[in-house]
N, C-alpha and C positions, 0 to 999 in steps of 0.2 A: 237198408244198407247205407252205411255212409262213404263210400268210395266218394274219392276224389273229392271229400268235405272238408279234408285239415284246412283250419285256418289257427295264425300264430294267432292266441285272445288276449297277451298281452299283460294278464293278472287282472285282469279289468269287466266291471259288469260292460253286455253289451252297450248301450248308450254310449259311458265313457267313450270306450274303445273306437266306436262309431266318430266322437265327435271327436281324438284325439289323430284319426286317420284324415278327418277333413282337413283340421286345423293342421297338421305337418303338411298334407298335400297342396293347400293353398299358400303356405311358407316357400314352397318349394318352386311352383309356379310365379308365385312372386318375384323371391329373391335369386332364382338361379342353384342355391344351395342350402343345407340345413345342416347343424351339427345338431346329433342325437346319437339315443342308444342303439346297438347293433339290432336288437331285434326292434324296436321300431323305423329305424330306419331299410331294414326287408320287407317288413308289412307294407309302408307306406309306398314303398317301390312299384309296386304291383299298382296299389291305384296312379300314380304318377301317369305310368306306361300307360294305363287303361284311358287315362283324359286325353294323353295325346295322341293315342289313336282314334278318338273320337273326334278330336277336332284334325283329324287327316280327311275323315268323311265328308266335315265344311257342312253338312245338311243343317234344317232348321232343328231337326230333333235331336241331334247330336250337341248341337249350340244346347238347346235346354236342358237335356241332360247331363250338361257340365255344370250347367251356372246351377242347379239341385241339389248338385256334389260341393260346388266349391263356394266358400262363404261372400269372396266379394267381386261386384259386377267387371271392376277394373280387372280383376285378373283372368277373367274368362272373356273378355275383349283384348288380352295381352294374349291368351294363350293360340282363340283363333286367327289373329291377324301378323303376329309375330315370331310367337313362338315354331309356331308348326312351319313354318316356310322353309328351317334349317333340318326337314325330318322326313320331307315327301318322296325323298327318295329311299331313305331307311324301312326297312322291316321291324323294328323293334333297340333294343338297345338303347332306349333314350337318356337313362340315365345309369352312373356306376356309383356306387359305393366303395369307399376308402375308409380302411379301417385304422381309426389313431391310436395315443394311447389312450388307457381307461379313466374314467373319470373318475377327478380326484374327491375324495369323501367316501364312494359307496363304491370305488373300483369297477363301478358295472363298465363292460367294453363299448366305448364309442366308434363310431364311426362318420364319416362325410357323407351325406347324398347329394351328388351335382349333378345337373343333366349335362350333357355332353354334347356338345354345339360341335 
């Protein structure tokens, strides 16, 4: 049975998709925000939320299971010494999603993903 299996796959062989989710998620960690398409910017949300509740943990296995995930050392040394200190009292909701207009050429819908300080 596949409960509880949807995942959005983006039109994409797994790999891609894999390496398209790292590459927006470490964008995001980086920069504070990312403009992209509506459906990757929902995919990528979920892992966003997920690194930052890993580094709310602060353990050693937590540290290495982000820097697995996320491509560059600086931003898994930004996410556990800085980022997380605006989040320790949250439950979730790190980041929102703001929908623009569509982007122009292919009209697909855009959207903003910022974390929410």
């Amino acid at each position: 049975m596949r409960h509880l299996k949807k995942r959005n796959k983006l039109a994409l062989p797994a790999d891609q998709r894999k390496a398209i989710l790292r590459s927006l998620a470490t964008s995001v960690l980086k920069r504070g925000q990312i403009k992209t398409t509506l459906g990757r910017a929902k995919a990528v949300q979920r892992e966003v939320e997920h690194l930052i509740t890993l580094a709310k943990k602060g353990d050693l296995h937590s540290r290495r299971q982000a820097a697995s995930y996320i491509y560059e050392k600086e931003v898994v040394k930004k996410l556990f010494n800085e980022t997380v200190g605006a989040y320790k009292t949250k439950n979730g909701g790190y980041t929102r999603i703001v929908k623009t207009t569509p982007r122009r050429g292919d009209a697909a819908p855009a959207a903003i993903l910022q974390l929410v300080s």
